[in-house]
C-alpha positions in Angstrom: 0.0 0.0 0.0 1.4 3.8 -0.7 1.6 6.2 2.2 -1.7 7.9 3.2 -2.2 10.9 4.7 -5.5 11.5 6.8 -6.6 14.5 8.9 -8.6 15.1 11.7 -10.7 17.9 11.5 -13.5 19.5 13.7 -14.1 22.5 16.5 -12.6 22.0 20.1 -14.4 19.3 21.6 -15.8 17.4 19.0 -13.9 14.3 19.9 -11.3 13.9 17.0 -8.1 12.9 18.9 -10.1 10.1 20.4 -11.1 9.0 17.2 -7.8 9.5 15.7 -6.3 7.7 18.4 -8.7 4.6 17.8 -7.7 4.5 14.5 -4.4 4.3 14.8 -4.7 1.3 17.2 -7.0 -0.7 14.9 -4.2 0.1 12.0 -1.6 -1.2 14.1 -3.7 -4.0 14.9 -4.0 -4.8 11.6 -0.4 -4.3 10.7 -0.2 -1.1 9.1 2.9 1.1 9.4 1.0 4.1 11.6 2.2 7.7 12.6 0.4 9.9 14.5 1.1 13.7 14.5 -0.3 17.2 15.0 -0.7 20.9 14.1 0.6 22.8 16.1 3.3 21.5 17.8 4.3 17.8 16.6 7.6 18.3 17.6 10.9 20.1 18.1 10.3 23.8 16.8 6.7 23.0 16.4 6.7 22.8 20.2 7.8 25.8 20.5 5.4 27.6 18.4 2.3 25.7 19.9 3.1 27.1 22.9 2.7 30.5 21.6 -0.2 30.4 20.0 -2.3 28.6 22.2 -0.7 30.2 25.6 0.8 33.4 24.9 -1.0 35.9 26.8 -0.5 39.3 25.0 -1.9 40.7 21.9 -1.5 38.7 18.9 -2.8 40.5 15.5 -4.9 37.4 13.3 -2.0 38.0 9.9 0.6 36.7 12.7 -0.9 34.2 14.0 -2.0 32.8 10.8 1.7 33.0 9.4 3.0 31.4 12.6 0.6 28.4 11.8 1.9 28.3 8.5 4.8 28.1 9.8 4.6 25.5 11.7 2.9 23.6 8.8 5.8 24.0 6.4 7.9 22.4 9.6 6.0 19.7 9.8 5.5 18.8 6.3 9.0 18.9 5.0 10.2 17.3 8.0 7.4 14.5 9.1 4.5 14.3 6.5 6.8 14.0 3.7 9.6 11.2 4.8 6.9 9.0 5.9 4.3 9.0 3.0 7.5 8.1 1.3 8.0 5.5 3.4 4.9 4.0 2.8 3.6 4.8 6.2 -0.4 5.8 6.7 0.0 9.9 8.5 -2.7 9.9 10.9 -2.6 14.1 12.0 -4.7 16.3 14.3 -5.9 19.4 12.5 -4.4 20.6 9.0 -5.0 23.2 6.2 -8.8 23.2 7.1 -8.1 24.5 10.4 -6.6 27.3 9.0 -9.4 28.4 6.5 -12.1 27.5 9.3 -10.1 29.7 12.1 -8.2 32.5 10.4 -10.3 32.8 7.7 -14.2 32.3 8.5 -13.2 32.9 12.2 -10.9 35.8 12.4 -12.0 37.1 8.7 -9.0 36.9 6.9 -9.0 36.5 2.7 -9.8 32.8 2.0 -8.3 33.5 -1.3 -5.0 34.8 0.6 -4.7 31.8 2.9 -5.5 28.7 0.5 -2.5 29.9 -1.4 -0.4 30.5 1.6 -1.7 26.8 2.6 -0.3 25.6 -0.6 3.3 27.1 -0.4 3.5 26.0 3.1 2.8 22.2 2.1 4.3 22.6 -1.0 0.7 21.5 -2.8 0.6 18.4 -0.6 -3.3 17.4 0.4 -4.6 15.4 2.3 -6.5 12.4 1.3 -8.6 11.7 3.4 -10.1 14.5 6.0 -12.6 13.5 8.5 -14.7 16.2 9.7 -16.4 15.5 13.3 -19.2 18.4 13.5 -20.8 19.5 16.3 -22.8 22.2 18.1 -21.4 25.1 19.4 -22.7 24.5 22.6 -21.7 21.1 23.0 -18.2 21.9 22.3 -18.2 24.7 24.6 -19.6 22.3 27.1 -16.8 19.5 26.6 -13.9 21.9 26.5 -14.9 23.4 29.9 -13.2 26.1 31.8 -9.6 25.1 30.6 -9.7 27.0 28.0 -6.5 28.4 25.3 -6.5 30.9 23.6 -8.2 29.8 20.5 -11.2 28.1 23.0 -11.6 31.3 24.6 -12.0 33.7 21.7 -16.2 33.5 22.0 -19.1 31.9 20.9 -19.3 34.2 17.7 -15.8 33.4 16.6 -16.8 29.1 17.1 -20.1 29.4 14.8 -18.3 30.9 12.3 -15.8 28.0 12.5 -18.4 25.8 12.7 -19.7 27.4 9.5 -16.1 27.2 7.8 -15.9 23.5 8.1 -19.4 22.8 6.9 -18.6 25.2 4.0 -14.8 23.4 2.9 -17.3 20.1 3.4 -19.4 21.4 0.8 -16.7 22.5 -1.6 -14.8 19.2 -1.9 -17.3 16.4 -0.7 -15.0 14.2 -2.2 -12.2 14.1 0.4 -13.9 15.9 3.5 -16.6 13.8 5.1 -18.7 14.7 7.5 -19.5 12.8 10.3 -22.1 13.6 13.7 -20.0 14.0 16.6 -23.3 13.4 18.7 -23.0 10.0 18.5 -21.3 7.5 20.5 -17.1 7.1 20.6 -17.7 3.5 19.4 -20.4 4.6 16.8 -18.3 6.9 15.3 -15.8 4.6 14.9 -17.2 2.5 13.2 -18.1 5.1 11.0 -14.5 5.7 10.6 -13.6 2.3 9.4 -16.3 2.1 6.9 -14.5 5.4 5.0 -11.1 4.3 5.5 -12.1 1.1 4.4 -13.6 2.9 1.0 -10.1 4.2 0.2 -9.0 1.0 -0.5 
C-alpha cells in the first residue's frame, strides 16, 4: 500500500483525537505502518510555536498568527509528512489546512483567497487524502472543553459558529475528500463510521 495521509478535522471538543487515536490502534492491529502527528506542535520547533499560539497571553494581530501556523505547517511537512508517506507509512494528523481556513479565515476574517495559497506554499501542494470532519454544536463543544480553555477556545461563541460554518462550507466544496460525520454520536459509533471510510479508500 502507498503512504496515506488523513486528517482530523473538527471545532474544540468534537472528539477527533479520540477517534484519531482509535484509529491508529486498529491500523496497528492490523499491521499497518502508523504515525500519529499534530498541528501545532508535533515536535521540536513545532513545540515551541504551539506554545505560543495557544498560551501566549499578550496581543496577537490574526495575519501573525495565521503566518505562525503556516509556519509551523511547512515544519512539519517537510520534516514528518513527507519522509513518511515516502515511506509508505499511513500519516494519521490532528488538525491541517482546514483548520486554517475554518479559524483564520471564516473565524478571524482573513481572505480565503490569501490563505488557500499560503496553505499551498507552506505544504508545498501536498493534500490530504482523506479529511474526517467531526461536526458539532457550538454549545456542545463549549460544554466539553470546559473552563480550561487556550487561547483559540476562549475567543467567544461568535468566533466558534463561524468555525463551525467554515468547516461545513470546505465540506461542501470538496465532498470528495472531507466527510462529515455527527459528533453526537457515541465514541464506538463513530468509529465504526471511521472504518467504513477508510475502508472505501482501499
Amino acid at each position: 500500500m502507498d503512504g496515506l495521509f488523513i486528517t482530523f478535522e473538527g471545532c474544540d471538543g468534537c472528539g477527533k483525537t479520540t477517534q484519531l487515536e482509535l484509529l491508529a490502534q486498529y491500523l496497528k492491529d492490523k499491521g499497518f505502518d502508523v504515525i500519529t502527528t499534530r498541528e501545532p506542535g508535533a515536535k521540536g520547533l513545532g513545540v515551541k510555536l504551539r506554545e505560543i499560539l495557544l498560551n501566549y497571553d499578550g496581543e496577537v494581530s490574526s495575519n501573525c498568527e495565521s503566518f505562525l501556523f503556516l509556519a509551523d505547517r511547512a515544519q512539519h511537512i517537510d520534516t514528518i509528512v513527507k519522509p513518511a508517506i515516502s515511506e509508505g507509512k499511513i500519516v494519521l494528523c490532528d488538525r491541517h489546512i482546514d483548520s486554517t481556513v475554518a479559524y483564520q479565515g471564516y473565524g478571524r476574517g482573513l481572505d480565503l483567497q490569501q490563505i488557500n495559497y499560503l496553505n499551498n506554499l507552506a505544504t508545498g501542494g501536498l493534500k490530504p487524502d482523506l479529511t474526517l470532519l467531526f461536526d458539532v454544536d457550538t454549545q456542545t463543544s463549549m460544554q466539553r472543553v470546559g473552563k480550561n480553555q487556550d487561547r483559540m477556545e476562549s475567543a467567544g461563541i461568535a468566533f466558534q459558529e463561524k468555525v463551525r460554518h467554515g468547516y461545513l462550507e470546505l465540506a461542501k466544496a470538496e465532498p470528495e475528500r472531507i466527510k462529515v460525520l455527527d459528533s453526537r454520536k457515541t465514541i464506538q459509533q463513530l468509529h465504526q463510521e471511521v472504518l467504513a471510510i477508510f475502508a472505501g479508500l482501499n
